[in-house]
VEXDREN-2710 file (C-alpha; in Angstrom, 1 decimal):
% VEXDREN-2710
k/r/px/py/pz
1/UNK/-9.4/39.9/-33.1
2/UNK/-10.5/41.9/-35.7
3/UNK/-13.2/40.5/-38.1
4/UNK/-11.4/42.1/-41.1
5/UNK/-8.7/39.6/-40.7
6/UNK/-10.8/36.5/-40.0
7/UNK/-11.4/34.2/-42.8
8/UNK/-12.1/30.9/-43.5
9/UNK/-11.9/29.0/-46.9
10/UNK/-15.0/27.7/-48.8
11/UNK/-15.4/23.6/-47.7
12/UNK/-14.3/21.6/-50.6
13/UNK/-15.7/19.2/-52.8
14/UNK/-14.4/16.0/-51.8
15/UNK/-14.8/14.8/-48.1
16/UNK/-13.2/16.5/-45.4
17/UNK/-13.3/17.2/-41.7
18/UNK/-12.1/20.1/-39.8
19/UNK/-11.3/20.4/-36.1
20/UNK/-11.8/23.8/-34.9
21/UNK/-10.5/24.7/-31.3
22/UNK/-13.1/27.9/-30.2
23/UNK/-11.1/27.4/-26.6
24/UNK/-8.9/26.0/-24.1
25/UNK/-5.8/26.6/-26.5
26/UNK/-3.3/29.0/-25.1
27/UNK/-5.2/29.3/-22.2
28/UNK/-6.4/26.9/-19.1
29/UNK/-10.5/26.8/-19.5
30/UNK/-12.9/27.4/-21.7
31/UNK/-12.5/24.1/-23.3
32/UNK/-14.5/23.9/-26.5
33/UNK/-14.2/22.0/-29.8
34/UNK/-15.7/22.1/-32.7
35/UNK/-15.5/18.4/-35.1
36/UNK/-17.0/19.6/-38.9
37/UNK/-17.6/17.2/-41.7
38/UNK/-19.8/17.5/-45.1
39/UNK/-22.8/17.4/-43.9
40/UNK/-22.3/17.3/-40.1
41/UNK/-21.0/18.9/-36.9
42/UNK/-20.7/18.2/-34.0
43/UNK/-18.8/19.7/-30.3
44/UNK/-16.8/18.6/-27.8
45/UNK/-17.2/20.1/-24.3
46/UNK/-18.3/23.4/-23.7
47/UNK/-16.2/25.2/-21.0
48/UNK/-16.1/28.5/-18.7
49/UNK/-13.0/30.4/-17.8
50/UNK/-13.0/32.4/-14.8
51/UNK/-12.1/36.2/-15.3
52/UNK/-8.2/37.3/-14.2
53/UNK/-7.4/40.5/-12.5
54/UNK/-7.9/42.4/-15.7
55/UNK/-11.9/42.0/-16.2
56/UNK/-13.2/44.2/-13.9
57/UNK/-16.4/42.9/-12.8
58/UNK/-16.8/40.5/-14.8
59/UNK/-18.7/37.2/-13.3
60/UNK/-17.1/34.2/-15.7
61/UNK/-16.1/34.0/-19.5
62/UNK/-17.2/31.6/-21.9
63/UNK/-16.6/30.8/-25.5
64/UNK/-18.0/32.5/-28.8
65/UNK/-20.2/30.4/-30.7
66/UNK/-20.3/32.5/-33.9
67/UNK/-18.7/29.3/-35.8
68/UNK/-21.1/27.0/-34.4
69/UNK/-23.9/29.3/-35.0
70/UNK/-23.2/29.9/-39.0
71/UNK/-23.7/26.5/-39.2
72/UNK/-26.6/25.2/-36.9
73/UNK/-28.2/23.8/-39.6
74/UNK/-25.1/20.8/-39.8
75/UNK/-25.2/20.8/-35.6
76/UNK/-25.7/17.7/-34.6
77/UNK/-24.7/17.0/-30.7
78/UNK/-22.5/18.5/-27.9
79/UNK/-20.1/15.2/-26.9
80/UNK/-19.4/15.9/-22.9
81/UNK/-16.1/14.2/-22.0
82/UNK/-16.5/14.3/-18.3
83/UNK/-18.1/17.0/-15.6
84/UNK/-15.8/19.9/-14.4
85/UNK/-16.1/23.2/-15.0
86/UNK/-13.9/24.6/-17.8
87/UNK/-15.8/21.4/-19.5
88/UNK/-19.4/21.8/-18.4
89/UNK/-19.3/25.5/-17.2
90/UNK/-21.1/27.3/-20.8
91/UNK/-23.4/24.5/-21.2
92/UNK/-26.3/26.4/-20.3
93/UNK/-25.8/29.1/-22.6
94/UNK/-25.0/26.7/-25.4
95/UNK/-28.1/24.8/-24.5
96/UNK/-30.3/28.3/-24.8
97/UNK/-28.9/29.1/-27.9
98/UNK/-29.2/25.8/-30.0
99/UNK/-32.1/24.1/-28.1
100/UNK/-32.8/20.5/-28.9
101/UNK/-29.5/19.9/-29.4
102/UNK/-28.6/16.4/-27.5
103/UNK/-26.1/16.3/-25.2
104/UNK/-24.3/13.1/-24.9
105/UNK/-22.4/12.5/-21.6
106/UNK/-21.7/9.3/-18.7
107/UNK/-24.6/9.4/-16.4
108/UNK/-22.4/11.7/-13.6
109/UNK/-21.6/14.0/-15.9
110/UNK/-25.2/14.7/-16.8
111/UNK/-26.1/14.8/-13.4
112/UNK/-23.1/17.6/-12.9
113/UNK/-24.5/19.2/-15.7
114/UNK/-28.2/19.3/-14.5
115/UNK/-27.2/20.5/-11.0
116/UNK/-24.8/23.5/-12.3
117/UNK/-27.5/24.7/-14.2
118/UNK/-30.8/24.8/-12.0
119/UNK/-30.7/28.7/-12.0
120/UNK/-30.6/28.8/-15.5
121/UNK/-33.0/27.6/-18.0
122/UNK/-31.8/25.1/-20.2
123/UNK/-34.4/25.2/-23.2
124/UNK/-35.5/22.2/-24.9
125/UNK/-31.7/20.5/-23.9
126/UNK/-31.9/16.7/-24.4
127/UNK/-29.7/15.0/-22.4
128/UNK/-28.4/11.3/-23.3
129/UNK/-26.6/9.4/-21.5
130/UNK/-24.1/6.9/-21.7
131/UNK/-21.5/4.6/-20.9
132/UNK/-17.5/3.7/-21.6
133/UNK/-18.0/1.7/-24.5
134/UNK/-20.7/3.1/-26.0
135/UNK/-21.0/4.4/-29.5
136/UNK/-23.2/7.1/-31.0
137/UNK/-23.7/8.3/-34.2
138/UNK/-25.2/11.6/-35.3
139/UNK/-25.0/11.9/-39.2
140/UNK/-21.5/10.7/-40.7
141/UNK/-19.8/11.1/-37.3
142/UNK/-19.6/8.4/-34.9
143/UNK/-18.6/8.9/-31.6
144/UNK/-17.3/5.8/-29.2
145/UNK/-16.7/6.8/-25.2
146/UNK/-13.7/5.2/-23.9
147/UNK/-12.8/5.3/-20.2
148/UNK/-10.2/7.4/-19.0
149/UNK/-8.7/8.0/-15.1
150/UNK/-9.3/11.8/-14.1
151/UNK/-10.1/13.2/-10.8
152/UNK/-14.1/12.9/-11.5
153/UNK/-16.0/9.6/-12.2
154/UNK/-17.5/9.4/-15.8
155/UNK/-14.9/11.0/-17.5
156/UNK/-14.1/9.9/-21.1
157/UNK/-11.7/10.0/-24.4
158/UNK/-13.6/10.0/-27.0
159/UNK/-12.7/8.0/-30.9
160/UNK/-14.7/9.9/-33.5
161/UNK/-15.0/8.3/-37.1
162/UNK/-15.4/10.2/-39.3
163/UNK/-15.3/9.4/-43.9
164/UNK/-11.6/11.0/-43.8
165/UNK/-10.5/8.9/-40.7
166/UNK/-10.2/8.7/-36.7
167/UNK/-9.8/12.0/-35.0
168/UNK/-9.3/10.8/-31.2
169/UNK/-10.0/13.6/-28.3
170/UNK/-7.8/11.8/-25.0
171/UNK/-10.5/15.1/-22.5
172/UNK/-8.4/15.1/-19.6
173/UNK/-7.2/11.7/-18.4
174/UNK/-3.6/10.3/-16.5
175/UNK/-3.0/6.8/-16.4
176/UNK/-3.6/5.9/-12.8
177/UNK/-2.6/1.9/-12.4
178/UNK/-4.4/2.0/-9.0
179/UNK/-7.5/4.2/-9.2
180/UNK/-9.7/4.5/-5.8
181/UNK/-12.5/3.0/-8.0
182/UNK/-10.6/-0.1/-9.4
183/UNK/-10.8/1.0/-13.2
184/UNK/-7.6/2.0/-14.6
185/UNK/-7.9/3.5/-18.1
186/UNK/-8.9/1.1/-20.7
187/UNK/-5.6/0.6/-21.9
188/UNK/-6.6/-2.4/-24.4
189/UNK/-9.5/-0.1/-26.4
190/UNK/-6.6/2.5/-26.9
191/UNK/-4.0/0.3/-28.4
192/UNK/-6.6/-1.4/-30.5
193/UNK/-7.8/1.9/-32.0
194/UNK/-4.2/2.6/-32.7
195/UNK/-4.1/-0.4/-34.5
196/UNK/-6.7/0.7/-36.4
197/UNK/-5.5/3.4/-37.2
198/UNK/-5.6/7.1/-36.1
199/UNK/-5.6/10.7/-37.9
200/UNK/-5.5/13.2/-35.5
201/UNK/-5.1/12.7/-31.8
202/UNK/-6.3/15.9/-29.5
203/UNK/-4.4/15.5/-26.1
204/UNK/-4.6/17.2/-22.9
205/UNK/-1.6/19.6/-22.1
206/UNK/-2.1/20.8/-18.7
207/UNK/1.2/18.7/-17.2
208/UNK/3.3/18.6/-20.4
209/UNK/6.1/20.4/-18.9
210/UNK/6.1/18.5/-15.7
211/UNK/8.7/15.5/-16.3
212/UNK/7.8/12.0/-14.7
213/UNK/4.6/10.3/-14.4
214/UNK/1.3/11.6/-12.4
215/UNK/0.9/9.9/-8.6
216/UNK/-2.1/8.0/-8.0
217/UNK/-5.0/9.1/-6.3
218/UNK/-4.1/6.5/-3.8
219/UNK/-0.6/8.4/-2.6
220/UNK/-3.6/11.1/-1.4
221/UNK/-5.0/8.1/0.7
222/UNK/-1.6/7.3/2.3
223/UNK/-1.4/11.2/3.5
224/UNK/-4.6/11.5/4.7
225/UNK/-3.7/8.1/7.0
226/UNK/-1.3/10.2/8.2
227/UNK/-3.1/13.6/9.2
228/UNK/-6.1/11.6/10.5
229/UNK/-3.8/9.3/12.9
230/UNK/-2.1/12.7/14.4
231/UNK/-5.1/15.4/14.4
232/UNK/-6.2/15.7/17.7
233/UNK/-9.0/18.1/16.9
234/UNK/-11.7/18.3/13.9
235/UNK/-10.7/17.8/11.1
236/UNK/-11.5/20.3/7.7
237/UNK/-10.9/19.2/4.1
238/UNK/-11.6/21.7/1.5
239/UNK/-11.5/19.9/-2.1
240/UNK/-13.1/20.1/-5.5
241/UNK/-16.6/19.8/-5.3
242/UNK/-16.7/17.4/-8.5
243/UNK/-13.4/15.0/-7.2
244/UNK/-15.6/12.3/-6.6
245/UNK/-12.1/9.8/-5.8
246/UNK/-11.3/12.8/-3.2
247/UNK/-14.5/12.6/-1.6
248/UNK/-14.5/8.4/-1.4
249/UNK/-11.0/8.3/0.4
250/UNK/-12.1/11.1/3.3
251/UNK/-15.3/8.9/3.4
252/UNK/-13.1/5.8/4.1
253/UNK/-10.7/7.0/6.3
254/UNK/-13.8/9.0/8.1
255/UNK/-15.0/5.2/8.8
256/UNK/-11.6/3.7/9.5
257/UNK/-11.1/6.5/12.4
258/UNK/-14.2/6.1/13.4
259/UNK/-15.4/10.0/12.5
260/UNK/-18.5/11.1/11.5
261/UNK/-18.3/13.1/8.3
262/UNK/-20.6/16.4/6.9
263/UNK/-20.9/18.1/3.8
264/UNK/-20.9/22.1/3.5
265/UNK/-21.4/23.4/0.1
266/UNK/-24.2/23.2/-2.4
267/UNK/-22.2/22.1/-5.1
268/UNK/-20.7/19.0/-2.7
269/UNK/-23.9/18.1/-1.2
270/UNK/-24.9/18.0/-5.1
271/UNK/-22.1/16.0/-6.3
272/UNK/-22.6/13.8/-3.2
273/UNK/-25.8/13.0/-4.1
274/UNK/-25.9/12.5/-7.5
275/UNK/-22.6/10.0/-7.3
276/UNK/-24.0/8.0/-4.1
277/UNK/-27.3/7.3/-6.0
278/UNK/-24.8/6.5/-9.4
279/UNK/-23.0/3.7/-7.3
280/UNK/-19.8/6.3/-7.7
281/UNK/-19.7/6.5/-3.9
282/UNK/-20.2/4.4/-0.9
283/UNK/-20.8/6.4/2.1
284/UNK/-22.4/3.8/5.3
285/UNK/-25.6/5.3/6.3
286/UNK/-23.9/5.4/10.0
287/UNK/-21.1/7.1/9.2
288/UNK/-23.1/10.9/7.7
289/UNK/-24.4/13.3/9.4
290/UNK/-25.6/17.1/8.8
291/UNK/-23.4/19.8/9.4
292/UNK/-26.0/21.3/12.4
293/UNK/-25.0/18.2/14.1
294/UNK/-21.6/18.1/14.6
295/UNK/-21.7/20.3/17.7
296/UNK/-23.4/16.4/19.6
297/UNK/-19.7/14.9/18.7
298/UNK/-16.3/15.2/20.1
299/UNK/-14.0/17.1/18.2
300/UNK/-12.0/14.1/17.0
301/UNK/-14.5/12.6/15.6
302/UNK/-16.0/15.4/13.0
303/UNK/-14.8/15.6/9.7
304/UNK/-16.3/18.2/7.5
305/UNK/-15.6/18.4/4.1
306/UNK/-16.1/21.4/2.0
307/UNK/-15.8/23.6/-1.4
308/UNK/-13.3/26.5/-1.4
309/UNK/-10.1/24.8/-1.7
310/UNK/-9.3/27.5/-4.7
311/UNK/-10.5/31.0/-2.4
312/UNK/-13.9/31.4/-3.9
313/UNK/-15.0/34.4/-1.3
314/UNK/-18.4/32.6/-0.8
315/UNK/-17.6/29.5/-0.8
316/UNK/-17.5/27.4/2.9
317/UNK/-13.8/27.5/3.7
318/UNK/-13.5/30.9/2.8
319/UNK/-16.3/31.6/5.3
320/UNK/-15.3/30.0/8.1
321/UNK/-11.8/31.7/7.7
322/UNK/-13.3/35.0/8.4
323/UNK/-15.9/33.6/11.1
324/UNK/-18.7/34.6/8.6
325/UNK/-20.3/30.4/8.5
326/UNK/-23.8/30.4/10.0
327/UNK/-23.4/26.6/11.0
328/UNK/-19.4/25.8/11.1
329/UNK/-16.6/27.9/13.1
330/UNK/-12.7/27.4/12.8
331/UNK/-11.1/27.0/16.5
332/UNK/-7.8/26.3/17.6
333/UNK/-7.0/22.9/17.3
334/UNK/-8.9/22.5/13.8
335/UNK/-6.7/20.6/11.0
336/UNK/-7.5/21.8/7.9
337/UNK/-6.8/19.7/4.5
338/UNK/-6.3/21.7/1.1
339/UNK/-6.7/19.0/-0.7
340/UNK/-5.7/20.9/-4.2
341/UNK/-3.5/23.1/-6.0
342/UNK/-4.3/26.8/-7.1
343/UNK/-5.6/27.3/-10.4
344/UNK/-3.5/29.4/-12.2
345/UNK/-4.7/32.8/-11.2
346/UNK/-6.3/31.6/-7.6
347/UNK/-3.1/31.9/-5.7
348/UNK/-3.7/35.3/-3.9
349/UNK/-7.1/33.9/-2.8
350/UNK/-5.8/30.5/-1.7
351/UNK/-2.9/32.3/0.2
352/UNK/-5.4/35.0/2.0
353/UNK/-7.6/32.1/3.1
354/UNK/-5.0/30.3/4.2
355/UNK/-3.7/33.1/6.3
356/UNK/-6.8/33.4/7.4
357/UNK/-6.9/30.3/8.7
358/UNK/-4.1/30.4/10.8
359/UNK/-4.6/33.5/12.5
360/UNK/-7.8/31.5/14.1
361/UNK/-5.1/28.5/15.2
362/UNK/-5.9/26.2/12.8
363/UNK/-3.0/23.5/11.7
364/UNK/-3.4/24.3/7.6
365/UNK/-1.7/21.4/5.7
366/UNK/-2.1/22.4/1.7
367/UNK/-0.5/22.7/-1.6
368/UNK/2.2/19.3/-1.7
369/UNK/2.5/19.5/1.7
370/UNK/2.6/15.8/3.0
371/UNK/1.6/14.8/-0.6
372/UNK/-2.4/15.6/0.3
373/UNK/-3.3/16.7/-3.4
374/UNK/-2.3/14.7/-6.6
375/UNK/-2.7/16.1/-10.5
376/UNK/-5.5/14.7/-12.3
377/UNK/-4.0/15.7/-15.3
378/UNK/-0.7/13.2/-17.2
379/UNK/3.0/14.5/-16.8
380/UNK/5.4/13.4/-19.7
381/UNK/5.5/10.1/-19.6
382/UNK/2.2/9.3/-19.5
383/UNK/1.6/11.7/-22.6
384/UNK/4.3/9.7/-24.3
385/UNK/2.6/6.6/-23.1
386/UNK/-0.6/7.5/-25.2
387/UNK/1.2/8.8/-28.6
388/UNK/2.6/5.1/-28.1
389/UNK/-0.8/3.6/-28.0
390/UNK/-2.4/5.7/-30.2
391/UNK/0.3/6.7/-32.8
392/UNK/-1.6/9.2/-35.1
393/UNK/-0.5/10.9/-38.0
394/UNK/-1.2/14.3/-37.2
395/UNK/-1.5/15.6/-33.3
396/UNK/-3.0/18.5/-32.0
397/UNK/-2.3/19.5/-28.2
398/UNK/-4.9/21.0/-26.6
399/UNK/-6.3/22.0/-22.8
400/UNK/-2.9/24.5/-22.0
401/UNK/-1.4/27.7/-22.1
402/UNK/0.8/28.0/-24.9
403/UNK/3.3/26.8/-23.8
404/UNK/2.4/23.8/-22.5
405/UNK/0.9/23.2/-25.7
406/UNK/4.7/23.7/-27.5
407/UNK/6.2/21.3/-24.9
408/UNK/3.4/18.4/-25.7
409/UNK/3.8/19.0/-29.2
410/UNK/7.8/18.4/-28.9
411/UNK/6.7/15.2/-26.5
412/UNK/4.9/14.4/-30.0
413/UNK/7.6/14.6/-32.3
414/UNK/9.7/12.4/-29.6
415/UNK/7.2/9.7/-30.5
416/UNK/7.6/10.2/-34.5
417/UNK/5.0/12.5/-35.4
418/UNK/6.4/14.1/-38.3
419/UNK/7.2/17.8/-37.2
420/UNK/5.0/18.9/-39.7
421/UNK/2.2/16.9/-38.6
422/UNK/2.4/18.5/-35.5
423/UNK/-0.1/21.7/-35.3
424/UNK/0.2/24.4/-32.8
425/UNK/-3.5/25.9/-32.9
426/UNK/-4.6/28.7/-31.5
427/UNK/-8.4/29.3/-30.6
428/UNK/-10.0/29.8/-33.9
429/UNK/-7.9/27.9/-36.1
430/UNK/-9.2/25.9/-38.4
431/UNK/-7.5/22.5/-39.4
432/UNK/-8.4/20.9/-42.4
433/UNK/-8.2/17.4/-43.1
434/UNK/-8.7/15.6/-46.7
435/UNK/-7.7/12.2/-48.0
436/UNK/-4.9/14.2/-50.0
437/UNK/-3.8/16.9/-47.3
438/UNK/-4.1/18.3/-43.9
439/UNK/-3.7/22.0/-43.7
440/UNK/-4.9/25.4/-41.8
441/UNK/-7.5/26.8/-43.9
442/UNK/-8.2/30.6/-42.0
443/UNK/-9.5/31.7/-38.5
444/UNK/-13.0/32.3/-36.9
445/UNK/-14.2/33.7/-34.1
446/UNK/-12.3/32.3/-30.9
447/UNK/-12.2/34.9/-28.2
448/UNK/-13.4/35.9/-25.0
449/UNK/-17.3/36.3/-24.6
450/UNK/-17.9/38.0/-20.9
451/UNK/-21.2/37.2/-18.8
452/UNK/-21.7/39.7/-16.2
453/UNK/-24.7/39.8/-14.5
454/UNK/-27.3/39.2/-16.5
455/UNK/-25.6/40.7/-19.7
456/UNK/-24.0/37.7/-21.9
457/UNK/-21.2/39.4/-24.5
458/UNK/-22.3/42.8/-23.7
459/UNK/-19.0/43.5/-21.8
460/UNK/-16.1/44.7/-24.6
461/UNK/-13.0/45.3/-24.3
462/UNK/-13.6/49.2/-24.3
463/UNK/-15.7/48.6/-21.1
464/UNK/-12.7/46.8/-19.5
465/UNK/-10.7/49.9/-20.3
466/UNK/-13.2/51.9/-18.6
467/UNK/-13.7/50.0/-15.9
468/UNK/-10.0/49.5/-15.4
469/UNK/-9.0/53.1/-15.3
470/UNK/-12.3/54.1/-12.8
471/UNK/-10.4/52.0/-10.4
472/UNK/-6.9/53.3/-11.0
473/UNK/-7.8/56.3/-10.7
474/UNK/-11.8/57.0/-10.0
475/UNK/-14.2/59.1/-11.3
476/UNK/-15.1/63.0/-11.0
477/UNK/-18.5/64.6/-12.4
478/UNK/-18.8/68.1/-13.4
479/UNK/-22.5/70.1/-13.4
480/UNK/-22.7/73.1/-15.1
481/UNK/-25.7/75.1/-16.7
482/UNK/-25.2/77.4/-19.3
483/UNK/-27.4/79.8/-21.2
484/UNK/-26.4/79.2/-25.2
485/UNK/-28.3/82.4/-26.7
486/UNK/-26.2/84.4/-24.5
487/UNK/-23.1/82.2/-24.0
488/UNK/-22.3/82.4/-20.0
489/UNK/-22.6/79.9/-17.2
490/UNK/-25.6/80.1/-15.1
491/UNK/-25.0/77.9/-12.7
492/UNK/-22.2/76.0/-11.5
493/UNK/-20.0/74.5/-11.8
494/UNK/-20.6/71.5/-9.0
495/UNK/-18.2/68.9/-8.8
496/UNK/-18.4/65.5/-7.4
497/UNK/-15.5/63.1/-7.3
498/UNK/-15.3/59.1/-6.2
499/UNK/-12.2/57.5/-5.3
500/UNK/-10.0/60.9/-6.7
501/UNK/-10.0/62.6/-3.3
502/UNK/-10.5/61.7/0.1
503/UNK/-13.6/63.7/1.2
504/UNK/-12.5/64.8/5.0
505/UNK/-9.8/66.1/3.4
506/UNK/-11.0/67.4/-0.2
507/UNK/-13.8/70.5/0.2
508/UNK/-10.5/73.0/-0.1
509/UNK/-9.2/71.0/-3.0
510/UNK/-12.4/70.7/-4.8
511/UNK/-13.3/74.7/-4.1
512/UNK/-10.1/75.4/-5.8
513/UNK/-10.9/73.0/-8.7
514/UNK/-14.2/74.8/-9.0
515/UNK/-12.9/78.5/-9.5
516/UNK/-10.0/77.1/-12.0
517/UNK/-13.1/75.6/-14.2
518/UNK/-14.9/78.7/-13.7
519/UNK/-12.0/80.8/-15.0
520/UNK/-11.8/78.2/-17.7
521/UNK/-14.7/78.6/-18.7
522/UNK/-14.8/82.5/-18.6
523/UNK/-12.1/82.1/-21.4
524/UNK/-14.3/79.9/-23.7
525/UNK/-15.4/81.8/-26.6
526/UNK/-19.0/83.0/-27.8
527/UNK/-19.1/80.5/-30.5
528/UNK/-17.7/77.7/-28.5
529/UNK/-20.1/78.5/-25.4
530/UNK/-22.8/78.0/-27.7
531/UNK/-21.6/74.9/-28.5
532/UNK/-22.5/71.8/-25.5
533/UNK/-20.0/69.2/-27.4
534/UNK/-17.5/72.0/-27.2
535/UNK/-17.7/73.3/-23.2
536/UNK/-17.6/69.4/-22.5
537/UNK/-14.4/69.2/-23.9
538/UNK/-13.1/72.2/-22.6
539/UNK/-14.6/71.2/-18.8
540/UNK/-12.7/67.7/-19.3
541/UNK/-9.1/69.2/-20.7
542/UNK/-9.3/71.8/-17.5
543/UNK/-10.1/69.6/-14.9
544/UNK/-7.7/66.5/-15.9
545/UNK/-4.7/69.1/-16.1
546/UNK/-6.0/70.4/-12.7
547/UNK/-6.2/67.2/-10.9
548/UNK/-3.5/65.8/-12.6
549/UNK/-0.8/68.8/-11.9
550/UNK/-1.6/68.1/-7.9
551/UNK/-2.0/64.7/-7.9
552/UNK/-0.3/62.7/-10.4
553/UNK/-3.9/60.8/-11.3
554/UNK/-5.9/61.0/-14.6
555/UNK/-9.9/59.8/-13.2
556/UNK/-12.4/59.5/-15.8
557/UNK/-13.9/63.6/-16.0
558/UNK/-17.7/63.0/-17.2
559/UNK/-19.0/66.7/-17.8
560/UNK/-22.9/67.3/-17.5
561/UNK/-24.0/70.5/-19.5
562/UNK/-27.8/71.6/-19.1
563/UNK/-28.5/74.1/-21.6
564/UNK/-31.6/76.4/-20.4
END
């Protein structure tokens, strides 16, 4: 968006807080809030989105911190609500840029948090950790934790209080009556902080327009009873690395079948780790074993469970579709378990490694296929359910495309949230709250921030556009020397082309191309010959009508003029 056109009102006098979503609304990552009062700040989550089709090269986006940054001085923590990615993901650049800043998260999450950013240095970041239940306070904010069901361990809603009143952030949660770890959500701390009182409720919208209520995390246990009692063969399950309820039922039904069970993936064997020595899983010491020794077993007794359940090329199932896994090889006979849906986005990766997969004669059960993946995320009436407990005045729905977003705000009204207390925000937005009014008071900075390589927001859009039409339609360079005292081409002019021609077949082409930009050029006038900015342009006119007229392509003409 164009800074000319974003503006945001002085603070007032009185006491105030604003809520400022800088991402995850309108889109599905990138999750990043921004809680303002007087004299404090403070954010919730910090996210990464990973880049579409359209940004070219680009390795993952995160969020812009420009609000945050304007006003360091009033930052006082980074609130965590639980450990995946589009949470956790920017972390370490938000830890670079305001180090010292603590970051206040369930002991998992910090753990996640820690082992997603070893290759990058995060600062002077101090980390502190705590528990559902706990309250913090940093200035005239205090924060409580409240435990939520998700499909990771640790994660949290969080009640801040704040001099204007409760603004209550639900992260991502469903109400799972049965969880794998025998917590359900702590229904009786929600009610009682509706009772209390509520002024703005932030709520997950990644299910709002799915009708019904969200299956437990045990339905995924009843499936896998199923696949493990038929598979004949080893069996694969390729899940979220951080679905630490996902990981417990293969564990158990590993032991109840009496397989041995391995870890591939960095990021598993990470999560593994860090939740075992939590208490968040129970794996019997008997029961693991490294991945180099599953060739000492009989094939129906290995499970191996692994990242890549979303297509990631490097990741372990998308190696061992394509035979390219140093230490685990897909044969006929193999069952393997998707035990998740595609992220929006994913699906052509997803489908080629499932392809893949079955070209080497593996049985590939995924998607809702014999009900092997549950959401973690609330459908309708589990959203209704918490406006019920929680009843606040205003809502905001957040974590969803826009859609998604209009549907939970609808849900919202259902409930009797006055329509007008229900806001539609888009990134940027910023929602004012007094004791006298509630209101949008102008727009910051909310959009995309590209990390590629090494380069953090050096990426704009015009480099997408470049990037985009080089691999539409390629690229073709043009050498020429000229002598500019007496205007004539002295060399040249050499032509080198990517991904316009193919090469076999191009030398007559491009020796055509060559004597219609030397006749060009023989037609450029003394004053203009003299002039390199001028030939350039000439060069680039000739050669895109050139290539264009036999080929129906425009590639991106770079002319190089020596003047001697």
């Amino acid at each position: 968006m164009s800074p000319d056109i974003l503006t945001v009102a002085p603070p007032p006098q009185q006491e105030y807080v604003r809520i400022v979503p800088l991402g995850g609304c309108g889109e599905i990552g990138r999750n990043m809030t921004a809680l303002e009062t007087n004299d404090d700040l403070v954010v919730i989550d910090c996210g990464l989105m990973f880049p579409d089709d359209e940004m070219y090269g680009v390795d993952i986006v995160i969020n812009d911190f420009t609000y945050v940054r304007e006003r360091a001085a009033k930052l006082r923590a980074l609130l965590v609500t639980h450990g995946h990615e589009d949470h956790i993901g920017g972390i370490p650049y938000f830890a670079k840029e305001f180090s010292g800043v603590p970051i206040v998260a369930t002991p998992l999450t910090v753990a996640l948090i820690k082992a997603k950013s070893r290759e990058q240095f995060l600062g002077e970041a101090q980390f502190k950790e705590v528990r559902p239940g706990d309250r913090v306070r940093y200035g005239a904010i205090e924060a409580e934790f409240i435990h939520v069901n998700h499909s990771v361990a640790g994660a949290c809603a969080l009640a801040l209080r704040t001099a204007v009143g409760t603004v209550f952030h639900t992260g991502d949660f469903k109400f799972d009556q049965t969880p794998i770890d025998g917590k359900p959500a702590d229904f009786a701390r929600i009610a009682r902080l509706g009772d209390e009182g509520v002024l703005c409720m932030l709520s997950d919208s990644t299910n709002a327009e799915r009708p019904g209520h969200t299956l437990s995390e045990r339905i995924v246990g009843e499936a896998f009873t199923q696949i493990f009692s038929h598979a004949k063969g080893r069996i694969v399950v390729a899940s979220f690395a951080s679905n630490v309820p996902r990981i417990q039922q293969t564990i158990d039904h590993a032991v109840r079948f009496n397989r041995k069970i391995a870890f591939l993936g960095r990021s598993m064997r990470n999560v593994v780790h860090f939740a075992s020595t939590l208490g968040h899983l129970r794996i019997p010491a008997e029961t693991l074993v490294k991945v180099e020794e599953i060739e000492g077993y009989p094939p129906e007794r290995v499970v191996v469970m692994t990242t890549g359940s979303q297509g990631e090329p490097m990741s372990g199932l998308a190696r061992m579709s394509v035979r390219d896994h140093k230490h685990f090889s897909i044969v006929p006979g193999d069952t393997v378990v998707i035990s998740a849906t595609p992220i929006p986005g994913n699906e052509k990766s997803v489908h080629k490694t499932i392809n893949n997969l079955c070209k080497l004669g593996a049985n590939v059960i995924h998607g809702t296929d014999g009900r092997s993946h549950v959401s973690g995320h609330a459908s309708q009436e589990e959203l209704l359910l918490m406006l019920n407990l929680v009843r606040p005045e205003f809502f905001v729905p957040i974590h969803g495309e826009y859609r998604m977003l209009a549907a939970h705000a609808k849900l919202a009204v259902e409930t009797g949230v006055e329509p007008g207390n229900a806001f539609l925000l888009e990134n940027g937005d910023v929602l004012e709250f007094t004791h006298e009014y509630a209101d949008k008071v102008g727009k910051t900075y909310g959009g995309h921030v590209f990390v590629d390589g090494s380069g953090i927001g050096d990426v704009g859009d015009a480099v997408l556009r470049d990037r985009k039409a080089l691999s539409n339609d390629g690229i073709m360079m043009v050498v020429v020397a000229i002598d500019s005292e007496e205007a004539r081409v002295i060399a040249g002019p050499d032509l080198i082309s990517k991904g316009v021609f193919y090469i076999p077949e191009a030398d007559g082409v491009l020796d055509q191309l060559r004597e219609e930009l030397r006749a060009a050029l023989a037609n450029i006038s003394v004053d203009a010959m003299r002039d390199v900015n001028s030939v350039k342009e000439h060069i680039r006119s000739a050669l895109a009508g050139a290539v264009h007229s036999r080929t129906k392509r425009r590639p991106v003409v770079i002319p190089v003029v020596m003047e001697v």
